[in-house]
C-alpha positions as CSV (number, residue, x, y, z in Angstrom):
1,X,0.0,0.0,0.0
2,X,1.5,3.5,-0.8
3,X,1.2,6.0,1.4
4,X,-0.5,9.2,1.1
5,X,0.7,12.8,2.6
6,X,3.0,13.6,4.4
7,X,4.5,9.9,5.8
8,X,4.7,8.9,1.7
9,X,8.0,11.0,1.7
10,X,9.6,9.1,4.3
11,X,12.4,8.4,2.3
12,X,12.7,12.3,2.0
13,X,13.3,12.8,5.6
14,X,15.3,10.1,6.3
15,X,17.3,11.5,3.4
16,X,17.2,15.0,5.4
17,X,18.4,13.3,8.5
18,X,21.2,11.3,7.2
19,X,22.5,14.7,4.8
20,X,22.6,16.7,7.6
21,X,24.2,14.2,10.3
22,X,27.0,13.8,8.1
23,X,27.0,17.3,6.4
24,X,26.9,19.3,9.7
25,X,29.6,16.8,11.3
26,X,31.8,18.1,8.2
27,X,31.2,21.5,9.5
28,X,30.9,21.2,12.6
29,X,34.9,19.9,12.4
30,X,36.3,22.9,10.2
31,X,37.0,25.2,12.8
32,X,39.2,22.6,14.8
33,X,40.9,20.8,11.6
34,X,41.3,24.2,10.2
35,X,43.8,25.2,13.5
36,X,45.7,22.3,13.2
37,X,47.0,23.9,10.0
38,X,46.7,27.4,10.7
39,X,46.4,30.0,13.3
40,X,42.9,30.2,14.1
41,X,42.4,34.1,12.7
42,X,43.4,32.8,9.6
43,X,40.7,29.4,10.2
44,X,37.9,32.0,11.1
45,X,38.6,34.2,7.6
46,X,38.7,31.3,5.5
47,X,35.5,29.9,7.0
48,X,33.7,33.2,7.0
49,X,34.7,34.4,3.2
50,X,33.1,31.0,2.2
51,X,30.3,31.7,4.0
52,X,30.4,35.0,2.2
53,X,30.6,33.5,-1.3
54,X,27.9,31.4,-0.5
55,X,25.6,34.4,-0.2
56,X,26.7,36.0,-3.3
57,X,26.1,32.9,-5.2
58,X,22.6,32.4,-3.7
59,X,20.8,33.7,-6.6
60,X,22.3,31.8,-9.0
61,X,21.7,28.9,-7.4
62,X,17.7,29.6,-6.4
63,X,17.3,30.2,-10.6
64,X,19.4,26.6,-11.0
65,X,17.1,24.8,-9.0
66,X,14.1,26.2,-10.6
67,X,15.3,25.2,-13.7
68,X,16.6,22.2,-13.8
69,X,14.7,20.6,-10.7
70,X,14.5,20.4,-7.4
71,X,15.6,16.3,-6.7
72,X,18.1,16.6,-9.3
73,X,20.4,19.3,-7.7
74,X,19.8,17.7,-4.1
75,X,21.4,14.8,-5.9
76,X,24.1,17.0,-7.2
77,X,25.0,18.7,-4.0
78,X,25.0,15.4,-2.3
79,X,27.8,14.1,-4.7
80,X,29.9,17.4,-4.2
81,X,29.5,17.0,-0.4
82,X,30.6,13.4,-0.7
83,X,33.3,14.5,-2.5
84,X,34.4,16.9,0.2
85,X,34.6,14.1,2.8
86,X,36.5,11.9,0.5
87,X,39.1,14.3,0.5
88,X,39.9,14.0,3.4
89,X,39.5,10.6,4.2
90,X,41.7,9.7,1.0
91,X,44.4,12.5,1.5
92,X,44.5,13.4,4.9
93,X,44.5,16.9,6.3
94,X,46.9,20.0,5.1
95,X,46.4,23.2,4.0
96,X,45.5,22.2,0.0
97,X,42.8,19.7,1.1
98,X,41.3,21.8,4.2
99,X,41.0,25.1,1.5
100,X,39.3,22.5,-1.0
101,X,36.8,20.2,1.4
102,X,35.5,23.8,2.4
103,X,35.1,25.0,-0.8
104,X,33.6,21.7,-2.1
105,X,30.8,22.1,1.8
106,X,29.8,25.9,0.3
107,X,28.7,24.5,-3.2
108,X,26.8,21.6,-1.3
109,X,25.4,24.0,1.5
110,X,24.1,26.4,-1.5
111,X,21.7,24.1,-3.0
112,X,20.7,21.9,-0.1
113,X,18.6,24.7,1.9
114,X,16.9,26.5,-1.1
115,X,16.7,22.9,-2.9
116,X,14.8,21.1,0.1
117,X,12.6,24.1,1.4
118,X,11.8,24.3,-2.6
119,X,11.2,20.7,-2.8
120,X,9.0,20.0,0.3
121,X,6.9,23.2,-0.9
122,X,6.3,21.8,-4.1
123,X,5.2,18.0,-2.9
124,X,2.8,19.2,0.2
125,X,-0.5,20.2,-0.7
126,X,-2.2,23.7,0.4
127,X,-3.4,21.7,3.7
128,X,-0.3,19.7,4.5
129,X,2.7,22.6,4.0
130,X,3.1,23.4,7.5
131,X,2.7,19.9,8.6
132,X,5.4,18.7,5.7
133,X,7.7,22.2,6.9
134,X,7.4,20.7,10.6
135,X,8.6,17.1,9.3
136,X,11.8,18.9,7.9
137,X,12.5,20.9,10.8
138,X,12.5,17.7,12.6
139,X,14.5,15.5,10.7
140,X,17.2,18.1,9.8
141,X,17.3,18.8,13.7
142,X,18.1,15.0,14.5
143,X,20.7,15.3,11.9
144,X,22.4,18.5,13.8
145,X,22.2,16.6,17.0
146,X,23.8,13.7,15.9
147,X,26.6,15.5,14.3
148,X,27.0,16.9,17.3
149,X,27.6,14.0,19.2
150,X,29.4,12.1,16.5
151,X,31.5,15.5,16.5
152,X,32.2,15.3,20.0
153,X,33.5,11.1,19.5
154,X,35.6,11.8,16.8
155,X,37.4,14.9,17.1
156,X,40.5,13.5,18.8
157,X,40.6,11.0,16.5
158,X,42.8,11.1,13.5
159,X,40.8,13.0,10.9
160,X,39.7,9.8,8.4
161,X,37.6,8.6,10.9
162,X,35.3,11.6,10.9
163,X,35.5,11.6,6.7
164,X,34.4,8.1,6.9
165,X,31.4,8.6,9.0
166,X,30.8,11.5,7.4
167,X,30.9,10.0,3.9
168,X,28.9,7.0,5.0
169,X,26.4,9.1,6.2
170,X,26.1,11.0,2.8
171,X,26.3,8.3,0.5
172,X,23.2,6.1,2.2
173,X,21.3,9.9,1.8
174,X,22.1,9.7,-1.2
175,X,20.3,6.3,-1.8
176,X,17.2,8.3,0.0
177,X,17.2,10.7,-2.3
178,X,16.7,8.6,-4.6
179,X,13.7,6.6,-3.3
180,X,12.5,10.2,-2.8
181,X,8.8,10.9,-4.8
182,X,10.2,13.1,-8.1
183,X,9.4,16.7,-8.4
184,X,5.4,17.2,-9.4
185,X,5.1,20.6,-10.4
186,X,7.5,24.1,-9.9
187,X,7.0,25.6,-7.0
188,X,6.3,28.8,-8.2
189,X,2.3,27.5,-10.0
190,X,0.7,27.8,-6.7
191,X,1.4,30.0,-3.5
192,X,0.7,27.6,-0.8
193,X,2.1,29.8,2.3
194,X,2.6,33.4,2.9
195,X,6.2,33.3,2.9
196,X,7.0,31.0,0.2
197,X,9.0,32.6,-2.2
198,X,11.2,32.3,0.4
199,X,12.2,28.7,0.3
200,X,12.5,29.2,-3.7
201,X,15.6,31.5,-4.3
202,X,16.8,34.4,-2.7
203,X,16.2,38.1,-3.4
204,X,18.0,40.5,-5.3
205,X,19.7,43.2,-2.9
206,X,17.8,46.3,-4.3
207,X,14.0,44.4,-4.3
208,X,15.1,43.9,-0.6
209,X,16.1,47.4,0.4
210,X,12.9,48.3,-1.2
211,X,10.8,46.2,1.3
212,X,12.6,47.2,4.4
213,X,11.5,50.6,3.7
214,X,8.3,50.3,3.0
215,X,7.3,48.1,6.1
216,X,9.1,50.1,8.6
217,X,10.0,50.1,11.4
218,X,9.0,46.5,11.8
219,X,11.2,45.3,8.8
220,X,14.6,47.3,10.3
221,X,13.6,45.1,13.3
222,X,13.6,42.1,12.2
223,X,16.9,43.1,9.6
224,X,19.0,43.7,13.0
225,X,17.5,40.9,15.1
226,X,18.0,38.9,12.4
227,X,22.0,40.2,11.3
228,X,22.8,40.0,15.6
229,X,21.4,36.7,16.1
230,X,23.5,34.7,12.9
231,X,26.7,36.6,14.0
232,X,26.1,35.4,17.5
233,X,25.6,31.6,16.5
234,X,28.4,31.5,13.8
235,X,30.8,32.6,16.8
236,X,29.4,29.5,19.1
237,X,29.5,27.1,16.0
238,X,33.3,28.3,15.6
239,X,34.0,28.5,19.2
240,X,32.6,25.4,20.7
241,X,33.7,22.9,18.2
242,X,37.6,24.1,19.4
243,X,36.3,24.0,23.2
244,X,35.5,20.3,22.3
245,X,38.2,19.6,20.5
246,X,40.2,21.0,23.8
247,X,38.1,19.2,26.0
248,X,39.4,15.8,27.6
249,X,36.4,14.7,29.6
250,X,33.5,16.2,27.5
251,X,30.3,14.6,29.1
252,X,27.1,16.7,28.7
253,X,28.7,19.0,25.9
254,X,28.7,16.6,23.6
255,X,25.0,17.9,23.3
256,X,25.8,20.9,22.8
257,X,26.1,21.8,19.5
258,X,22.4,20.9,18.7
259,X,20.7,22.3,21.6
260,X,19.9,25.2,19.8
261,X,17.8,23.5,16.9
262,X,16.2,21.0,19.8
263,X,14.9,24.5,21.9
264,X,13.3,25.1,18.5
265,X,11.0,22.0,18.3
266,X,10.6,21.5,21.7
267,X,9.5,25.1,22.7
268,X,8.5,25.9,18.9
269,X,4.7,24.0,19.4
270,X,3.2,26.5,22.1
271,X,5.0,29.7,21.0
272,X,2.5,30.4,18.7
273,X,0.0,30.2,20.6
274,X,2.0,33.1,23.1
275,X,2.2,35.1,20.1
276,X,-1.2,35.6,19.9
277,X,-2.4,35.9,23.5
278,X,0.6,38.4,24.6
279,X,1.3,41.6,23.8
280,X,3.7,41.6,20.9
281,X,5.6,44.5,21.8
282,X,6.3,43.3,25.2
283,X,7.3,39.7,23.7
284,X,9.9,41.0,21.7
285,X,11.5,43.5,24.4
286,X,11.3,40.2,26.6
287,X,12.7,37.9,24.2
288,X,15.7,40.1,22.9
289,X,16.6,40.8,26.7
290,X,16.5,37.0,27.7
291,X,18.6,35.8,24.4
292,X,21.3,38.8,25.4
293,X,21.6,38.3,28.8
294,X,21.4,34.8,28.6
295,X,23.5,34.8,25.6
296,X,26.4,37.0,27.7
297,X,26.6,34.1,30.1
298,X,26.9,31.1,28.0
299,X,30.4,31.5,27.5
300,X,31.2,31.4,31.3
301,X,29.3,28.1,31.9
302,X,30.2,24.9,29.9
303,X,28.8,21.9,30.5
304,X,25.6,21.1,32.0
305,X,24.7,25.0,32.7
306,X,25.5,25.8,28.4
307,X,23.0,23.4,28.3
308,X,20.6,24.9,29.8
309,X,21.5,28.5,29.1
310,X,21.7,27.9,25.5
311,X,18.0,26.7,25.6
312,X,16.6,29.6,27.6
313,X,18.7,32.0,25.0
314,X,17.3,30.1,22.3
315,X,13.8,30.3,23.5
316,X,14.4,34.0,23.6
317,X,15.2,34.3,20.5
318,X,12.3,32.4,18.8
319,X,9.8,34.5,20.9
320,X,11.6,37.9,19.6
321,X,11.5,36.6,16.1
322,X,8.1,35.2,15.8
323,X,6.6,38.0,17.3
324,X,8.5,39.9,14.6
325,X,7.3,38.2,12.1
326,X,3.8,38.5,13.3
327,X,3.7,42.2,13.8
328,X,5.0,42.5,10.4
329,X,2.6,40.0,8.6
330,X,0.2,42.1,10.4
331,X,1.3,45.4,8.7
332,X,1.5,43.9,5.0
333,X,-2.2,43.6,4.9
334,X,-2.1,42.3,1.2
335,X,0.7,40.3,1.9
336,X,2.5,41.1,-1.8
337,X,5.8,41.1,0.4
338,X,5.8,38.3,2.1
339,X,8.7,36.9,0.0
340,X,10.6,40.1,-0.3
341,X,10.2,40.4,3.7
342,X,11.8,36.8,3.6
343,X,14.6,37.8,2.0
344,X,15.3,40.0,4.5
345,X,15.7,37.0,7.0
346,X,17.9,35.0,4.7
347,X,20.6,38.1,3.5
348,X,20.9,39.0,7.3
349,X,21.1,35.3,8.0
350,X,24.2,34.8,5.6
351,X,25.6,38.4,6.2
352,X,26.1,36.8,9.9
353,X,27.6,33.6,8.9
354,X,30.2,35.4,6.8
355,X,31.1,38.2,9.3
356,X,30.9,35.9,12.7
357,X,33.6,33.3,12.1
358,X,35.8,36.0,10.8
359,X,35.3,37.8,14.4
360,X,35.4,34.4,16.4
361,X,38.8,33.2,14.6
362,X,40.3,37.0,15.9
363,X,38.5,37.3,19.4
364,X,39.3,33.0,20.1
365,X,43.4,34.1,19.0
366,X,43.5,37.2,21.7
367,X,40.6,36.2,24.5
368,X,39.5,32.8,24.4
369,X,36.3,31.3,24.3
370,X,34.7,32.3,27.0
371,X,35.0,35.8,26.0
372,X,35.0,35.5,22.5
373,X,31.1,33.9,22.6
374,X,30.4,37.3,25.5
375,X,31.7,39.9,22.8
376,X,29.5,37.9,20.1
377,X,26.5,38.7,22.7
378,X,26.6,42.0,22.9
379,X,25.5,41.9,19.3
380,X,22.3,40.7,20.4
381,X,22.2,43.6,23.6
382,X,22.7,45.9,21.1
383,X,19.6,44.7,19.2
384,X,17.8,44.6,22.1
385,X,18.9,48.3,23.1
386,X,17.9,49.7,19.6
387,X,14.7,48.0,19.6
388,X,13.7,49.5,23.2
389,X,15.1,53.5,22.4
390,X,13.7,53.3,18.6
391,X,10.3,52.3,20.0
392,X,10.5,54.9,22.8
393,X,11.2,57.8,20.1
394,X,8.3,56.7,17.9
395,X,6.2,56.7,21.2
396,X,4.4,53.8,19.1
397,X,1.0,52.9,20.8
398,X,0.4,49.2,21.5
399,X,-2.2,47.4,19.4
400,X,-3.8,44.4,20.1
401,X,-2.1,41.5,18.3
402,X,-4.1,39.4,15.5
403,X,-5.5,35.8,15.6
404,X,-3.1,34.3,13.2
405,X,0.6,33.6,14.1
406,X,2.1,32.9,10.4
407,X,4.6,30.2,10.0
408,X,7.9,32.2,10.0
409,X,10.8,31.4,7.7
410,X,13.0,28.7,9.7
411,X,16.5,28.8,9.7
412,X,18.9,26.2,11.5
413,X,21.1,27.8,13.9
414,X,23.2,24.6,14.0
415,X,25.5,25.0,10.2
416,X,24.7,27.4,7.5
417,X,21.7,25.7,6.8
């Protein structure tokens, strides 16, 4: 019997899982590889003008995928990140092969986000998208977490065995994949949620400029929440990976690279529902203040306390941001900028992943980690502190939130996707 909905692409998710276990183990090692055969400044530019290229080439790759399908470049990018594990696994680790894996990990991070939001959009129907968007925030969450303990078991091993497991990983995905239902229709026929142009391709700088300034001030919000935020998590997903790495007796923090994406589903059900019977306004003065202050004391508490600090932070976060997002979906009461708005999301999103590892490798080489992942909070004060005197000056009154709390663009705090 062949199943119907969302459990007939079960192949798809496990396919999700398994990319990003080993995908996000790759990454998740670059930043500790990467100082065995360099200084660590050096490790945090190379990491972050990758990250940067990635965002330049996001455009490109959003019109690839709509052109030559969604499948067949998941495929593609699974075979390029395959290729980037083999590397090492074949050739070891030096400065040629580290410079090429990571090159090789951009091209496969550029399609895989677009390419699976893009795919997942085009399978569900109208009724099932946010049931099928929920699947895939769960199985690329697993994946995170496992990397992140596979991370923490094979990091003082020599480096094949991580580019085995890692490979492993990627080539049964890529046996998912293709079990994986074939692509029906373009996404683009029908518009099945609000912010769906989103998960196509990106958006070109000036259309997004445009948008910021028409939905002010709730757009130049959500641009700085947004920017603070990814600089903040590219720092810990530099930092923590060498804290590992430097670790002898690890025990809890094995967890803790994928705490971050497990606040998300865990808290992510009945945060909604706060959106709509709290003041928005208040929510996101609360939830910038907790993710700051919260996010200033991370770096002093490893172990079981990051744990549970880097959930609270995380929590924060998700309440500033979907409040956001509601208070602007609110103000675009015809909703032709949903997409643009989107876009907003994802260039602040890679804009952060570009600059924070380039700050981590310097602030990790002069301060350490402690206060390297403090200094990448204040980012997220300084939102906070913008967000409470710009609000003050418009003396804005407070308006009484809406029934609906949309389904906000997701992005994985755990990797660049």
């Amino acid at each position: 019997m062949k199943l119907k909905g969302v459990w007939g692409f079960l192949p798809f998710w496990v396919f999700l899982m398994l990319f990003k276990s080993g995908a996000d183990l790759h990454f998740n090692s670059l930043s500790p590889l990467g100082e065995r055969v360099f200084p660590v400044w050096v490790v945090g530019i190379i990491i972050g003008l990758f990250s940067l290229l990635q965002m330049v080439l996001d455009v490109p790759a959003g019109l690839l995928l709509d052109k030559f399908g969604y499948r067949r470049l998941l495929k593609f990018t699974t075979v390029v990140f395959i290729v980037a594990t083999l590397l090492l696994f074949l050739f070891g680790l030096n400065m040629y092969t580290y410079i090429f894996t990571s090159f090789l990990s951009t091209i496969g991070w550029l399609f895989l986000g677009p390419g699976v939001n893009a795919y997942v959009i085009s399978q569900a129907s109208k009724k099932e998208s946010n049931k099928f968007i929920s699947f895939r925030d769960i199985s690329g969450s697993i994946g995170s977490v496992v990397a992140g303990i596979l991370f923490a078991v094979t990091i003082s091993c020599p480096v094949q065995v991580m580019a085995f497991i890692a490979t492993l990983f990627l080539v049964v995905s890529y046996v998912f994949i293709f079990l994986s239902p074939d692509d029906t229709e373009n996404v683009c026929i029908e518009k099945k949620i609000p912010t769906q142009d989103f998960y196509i391709k990106r958006r070109f700088l000036h259309k997004v400029v445009k948008a910021i300034f028409k939905l002010n001030p709730v757009s130049s919000f959500l641009l700085i929440s947004s920017l603070s935020s990814s600089i903040f998590y590219s720092i810990i997903c530099f930092v923590i990976p060498l804290v590992i790495a430097h670790t002898e007796s690890l025990g809890i923090m094995s967890w803790s690279l994928g705490v971050f994406d497990i606040a998300i589903i865990f808290a992510g059900f009945g945060l909604g529902k706060l959106a709509k019977l709290i003041n928005r306004i208040f929510l996101i003065f609360l939830g910038l203040l907790v993710f700051g202050v919260m996010g200033t004391l991370l770096g002093f508490n490893f172990g079981v306390w990051f744990i549970v600090i880097g959930f609270i932070a995380t929590v924060g976060d998700e309440i500033a941001s979907l409040s956001l997002w509601s208070w602007l979906y609110d103000l675009d009461k015809d909703h032709a900028e949903d997409g643009l708005i989107s876009g907003v999301l994802n260039l602040s999103h890679d804009l952060g992943w570009a600059i924070g590892p380039i700050l981590g490798g310097f602030l990790y080489y002069g301060l350490g980690p402690s206060w390297t992942i403090m200094i990448g909070a204040l980012f997220l004060l300084l939102a906070w502190f913008i967000y409470t005197i710009k609000l003050g000056a418009l003396n804005m009154t407070i308006n009484s939130n809406s029934n609906i709390a949309p389904k906000k663009p997701h992005k994985f705090r755990n990797g660049r996707y």
